[in-house]
C-alpha positions, 0 to 999 in steps of 0.5 A: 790729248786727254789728261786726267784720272780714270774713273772707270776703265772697260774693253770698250770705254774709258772715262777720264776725269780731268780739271774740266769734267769727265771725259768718255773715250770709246777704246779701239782694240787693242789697247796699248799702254805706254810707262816711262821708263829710265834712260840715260842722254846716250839713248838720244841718238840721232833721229830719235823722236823725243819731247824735251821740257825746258826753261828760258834762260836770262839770255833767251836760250832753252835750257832742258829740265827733262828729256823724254824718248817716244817709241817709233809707233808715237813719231810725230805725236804732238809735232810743233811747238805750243804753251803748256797750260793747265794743271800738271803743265808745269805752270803759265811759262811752260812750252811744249815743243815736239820734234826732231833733234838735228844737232847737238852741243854743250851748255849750261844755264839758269832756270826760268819758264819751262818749255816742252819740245818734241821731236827727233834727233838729228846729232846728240853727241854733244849737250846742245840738241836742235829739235826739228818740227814741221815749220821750225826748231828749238836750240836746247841746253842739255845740262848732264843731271837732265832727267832723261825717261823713254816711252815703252808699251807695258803690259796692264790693265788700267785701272781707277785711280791711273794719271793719265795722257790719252791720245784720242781721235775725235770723230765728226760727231764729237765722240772720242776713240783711241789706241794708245794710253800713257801713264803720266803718274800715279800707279804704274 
């Protein structure tokens, strides 16, 4: 994952500044570009694919500050659970964690770290949603004001200036293609 500002955008390359310097992504035809968009916890569905940032509860338990849904095309992206470091992260405490949801219940909590969970819906029916991903799973509380956002191709150009998540390949040789951009802030 790329994540930064483009510097400068062509039908062959991007070139991406992020916190560490700029980075070049050679860009693989055609292009999709990918903005949230609003949704509602009625558009989490079982076996839907879906990012969840959370923040650890007093008691040990996650509790959902946002709730993001991935296109079917982007199932699997980032699959796993890991610490979110960085600028734009959410800070030192934050956790990402991609997957998919297998179960659904109500609870409420208070605010701590935040984590990021990923993955597909098994049962949303409820405010408690499990996410599976390949070697575990995250229980996570779903208050009902949890910001709730989905992932859909748009049609632009990028552009100077965009915010930017780039999920590029990384060749043998050290050099970086991609596919697939999404919006993270900025112009849209």
């Amino acid at each position: 994952m790329v994540r930064g500002t483009i510097k400068s955008a062509s039908s062959s390359s991007l070139v991406v500044t992020t916190p560490s310097g700029d980075v070049t992504v050679a860009v693989i035809p055609p292009l999709q570009v990918y903005a949230r968009q609003p949704a509602t916890l009625a558009d989490v569905k079982n076996g839907t694919f879906i990012g969840v940032t959370t923040v650890k509860q007093p008691d040990g338990s996650e509790k959902a500050t946002e709730i993001h849904i991935f296109p079917e095309e982007m199932r699997g992206l980032g699959e796993g659970s890991r610490m979110m470091n960085g600028p734009g992260s959410g800070g030192g405490g934050n956790r990402m964690t991609n997957g998919a949801v297998s179960h659904s219940g109500m609870m409420n909590g208070t605010a701590g770290p935040s984590r990021m969970s990923n993955g597909n819906v098994t049962n949303a029916t409820g405010s408690t949603l499990e996410v599976q991903y390949a070697g575990g799973s995250q229980q996570v509380t779903v208050p009902p004001n949890t910001r709730v956002t989905q992932l859909k191709p748009v049609s632009k150009q990028l552009a100077t200036g965009d915010q930017v998540v780039v999920t590029a390949k990384k060749a043998a040789d050290g050099t970086l293609s991609t596919n697939r951009v999404m919006l993270a802030g900025g112009r849209r």
